[in-house]
Every structure is written in C-alpha cells, then in structure tokens.
N, C-alpha and C positions, 0 to 999 in steps of 0.2 A: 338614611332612616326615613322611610315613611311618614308622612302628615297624619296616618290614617290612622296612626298608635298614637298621636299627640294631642288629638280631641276626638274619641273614638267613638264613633258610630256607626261601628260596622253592627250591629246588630237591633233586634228593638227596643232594646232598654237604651238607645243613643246615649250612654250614660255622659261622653263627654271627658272623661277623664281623659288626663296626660301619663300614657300608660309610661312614658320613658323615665317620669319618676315617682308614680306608685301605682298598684294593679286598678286595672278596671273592676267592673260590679262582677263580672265574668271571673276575678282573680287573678288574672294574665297581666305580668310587666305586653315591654316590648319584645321580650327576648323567648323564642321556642322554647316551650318546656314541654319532653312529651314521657311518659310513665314506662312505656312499655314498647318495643317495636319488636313483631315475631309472624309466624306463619300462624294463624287463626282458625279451629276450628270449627267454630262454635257460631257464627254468624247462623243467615239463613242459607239453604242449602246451592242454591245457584250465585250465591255469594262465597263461599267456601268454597267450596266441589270439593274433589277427593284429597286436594294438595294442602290447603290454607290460604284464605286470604293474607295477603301481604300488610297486615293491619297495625298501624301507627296512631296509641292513644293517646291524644293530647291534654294538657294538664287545663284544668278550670273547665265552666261553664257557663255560660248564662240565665240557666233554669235552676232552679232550687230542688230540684224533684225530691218529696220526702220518703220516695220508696227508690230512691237511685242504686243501683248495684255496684256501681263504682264511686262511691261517693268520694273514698278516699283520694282519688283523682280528680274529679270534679267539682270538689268543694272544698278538699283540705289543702289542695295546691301537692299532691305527691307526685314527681316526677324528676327530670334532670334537664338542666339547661343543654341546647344543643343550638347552632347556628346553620341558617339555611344550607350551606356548603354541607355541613355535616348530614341535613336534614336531606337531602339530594344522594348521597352516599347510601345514606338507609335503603332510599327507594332502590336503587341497584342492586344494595346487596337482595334483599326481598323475592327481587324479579330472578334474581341468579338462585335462587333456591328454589324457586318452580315456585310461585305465588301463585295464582290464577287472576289476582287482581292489588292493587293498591288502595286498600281500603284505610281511609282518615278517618279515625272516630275524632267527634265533637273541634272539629278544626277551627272553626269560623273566627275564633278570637284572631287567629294567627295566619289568617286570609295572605295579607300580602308577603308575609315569609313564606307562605305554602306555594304562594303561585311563583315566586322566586326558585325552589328549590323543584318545580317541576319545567322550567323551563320552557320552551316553546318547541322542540322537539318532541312527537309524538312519543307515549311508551309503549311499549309491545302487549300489554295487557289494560284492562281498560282501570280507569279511575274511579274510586265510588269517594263521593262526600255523605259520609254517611254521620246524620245530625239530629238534634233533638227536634226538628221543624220550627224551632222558633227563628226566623230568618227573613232578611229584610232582601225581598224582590232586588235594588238596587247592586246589594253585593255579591248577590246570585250571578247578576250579569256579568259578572267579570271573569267570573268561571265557564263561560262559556266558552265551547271547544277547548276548553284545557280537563274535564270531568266527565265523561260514559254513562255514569250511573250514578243516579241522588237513592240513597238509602235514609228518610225521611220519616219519622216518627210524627205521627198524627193521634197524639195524646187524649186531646180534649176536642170537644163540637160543644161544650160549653162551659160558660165565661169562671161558675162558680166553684166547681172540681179543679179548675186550671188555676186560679188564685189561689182555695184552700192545699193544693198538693203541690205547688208548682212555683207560687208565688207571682204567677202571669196570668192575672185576669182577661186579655188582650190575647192569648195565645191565639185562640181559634182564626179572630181577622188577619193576624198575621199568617197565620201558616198554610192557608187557603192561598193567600197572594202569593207563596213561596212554592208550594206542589205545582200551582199551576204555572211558573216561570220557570221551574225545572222540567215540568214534560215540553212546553214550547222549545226548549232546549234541546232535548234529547227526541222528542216525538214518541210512536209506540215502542212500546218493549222489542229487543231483539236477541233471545236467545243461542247458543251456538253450542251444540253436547252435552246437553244441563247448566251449561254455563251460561247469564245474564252481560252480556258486552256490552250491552246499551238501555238504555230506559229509566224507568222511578218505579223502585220496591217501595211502596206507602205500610208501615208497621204501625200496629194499633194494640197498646196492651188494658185489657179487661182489666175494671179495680172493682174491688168488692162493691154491691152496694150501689155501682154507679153505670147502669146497665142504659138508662135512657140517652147516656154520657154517649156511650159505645154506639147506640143507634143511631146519634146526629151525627159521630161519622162516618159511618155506612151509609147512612144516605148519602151525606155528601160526597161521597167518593162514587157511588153510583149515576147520581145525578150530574155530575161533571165528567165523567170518563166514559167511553163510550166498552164494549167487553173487549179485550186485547190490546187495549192502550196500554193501561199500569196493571202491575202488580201486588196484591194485597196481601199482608200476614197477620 
C-alpha cells in the first residue's frame, strides 16, 4: 500500500490525511471507487470521435465546484469499490469495444492505484487525465509517458470566483504550474482523423456574471502558448 494514501498530498489541498483509515478532504479512502465505466459520448469531439471515449468516472474530488454536474459522484462519494487488477480489466475491456481513448475523469485522488493498473506496457490508444486543473506540478510528473493527453479545466484566472464557487481561492497559481507541466509533457498538440493522440485540450466554462473571470484566462492561455501548441474549449 502506498505512503502516498497515508499522508496524502497528492494534490493542493496537501490535506495530509491517512486516507487508509478515513477519506481525504477529496472523500477518497485508499481504495478505487469509480461511479461509472462505459463508451462516452459526450466529451469534446476529438476526445469522443464517433466510437466513445473509454471514460472511467472516479468517485470524490478535490474542488467543491457549486455548479458541478456530477456532484453526486464528486461530492456525495456515489460509486463502487474496485481494486486496481479489477481497475486494469476495465481498461481492456473499453479498448476491446473500440474506445478511441482511455479517458479518467477526476483521477488524481487515486494516482497511484491508476498508474498501477495502467502498467508500463504502452496502450493501443492514447491516455487522457482528464481533471478539474486543480493539481500539484509534482504529481503530474509521475504521469509522465504513462498519459497522451491532459484534458484540463481552467476554471478561474481569479482568486475571488475560485473561493466563492470552488472553495479554492489558490486555484488559478496552481493550475498555471499544472498546464504548463502537462504541455512540457506532451508538447504541441497532435491530431490523427479528428482524433487528439497527444497534447492539452485547456476547457474553460463561462459563469454568469463573471466575464472579466473568463478574460484573465484567455489571456493567459494566449500569452503562454504560442497558436498550434494547445487546444482551447
């Protein structure tokens, strides 16, 4: 078992808890809990293509988001236990129904069960970690060459929308340092028949109300990526 579920800091709330005997600030024991595993179609569209992505929701979160659409997963704890063997199985069965990719929603609590169950054997289709952006550079690194593609939500470019919706006043410095270790990773985008095999899809959702919100991250998404690095939605 892991050190890393026993005083866990795998993300920015370092919360520190002993996830082996009770949940982190995230909700997460140490044990895989995931809600749903199926062909997906609803991502964005080079993330889907015409098959589904192969997309495995994991249960908890580290963000509070008060307009979350899966909250019941992310916040209420709805899912099933499953252990990485089982979690490995998933992935095959996925890739054997024509997936187009392996797409992890909100994984991060579950980092080293996840990199357990993808093994060190390449997979035939590429990997997306696809997360709320709240994410600590550090644990990023250890996905590397084991993930194709960060599908990365860039919520907030400031501090007071990301506390009042989010309960992460701190989002924005962190997820700045997390885009830009994920494209270090991957480099520019590389797509292949509409399909995304490699790169960082950066997702940005408009809130009422909070429009100058939405400009500091365009800017900064402009101002650090050069045109044909990343991918913006």
């Amino acid at each position: 078992m892991s050190m890393n579920y026993e005083s866990c800091t795998l993300c920015p709330r370092m919360c520190g808890a002993d996830r082996t005997k009770a949940p982190g600030f995230c909700g997460a024991s140490h044990q895989i809990k995931a809600a749903r595993a199926a062909l997906h179609q609803w991502e964005e569209p080079p993330i889907s293509g015409t098959r589904g992505s192969g997309t495995v929701f994991f249960s908890g979160c580290n963000l509070r988001c008060k307009f979350c659409q899966n909250g019941i997963i992310s916040q209420e704890g709805y899912g099933k236990p499953i252990t990485p063997g089982r979690l490995r199985e998933i992935f095959c069965e996925l890739v054997e129904a024509g997936a187009s990719c392996l797409d992890l929603v909100t994984p991060t609590q579950f980092t080293d069960s996840v990199l357990e169950a993808l093994g060190d054997t390449p997979w035939p289709v590429p990997v997306v970690w696809n997360c709320g952006g709240y994410e600590k550079p550090e644990t990023l690194r250890r996905l590397e060459g084991k993930v194709q593609v960060y599908l990365p939500d860039l919520k907030y470019g400031l501090s007071e929308p990301a506390r009042k919706y989010s309960g992460a006043a701190d989002y924005f410095d962190w997820a700045k340092q997390a885009i830009l270790e994920m494209f270090r990773q991957t480099g520019p985008y590389r797509m292949e028949n509409g399909l995304l095999k490699q790169g960082v899809l950066i997702r940005h959702l408009l809130l009422p109300g909070e429009l100058e919100n939405t400009r500091r991250v365009i800017d900064w998404v402009a101002e650090s990526f050069r045109p044909g690095e990343v991918l913006f939605s």
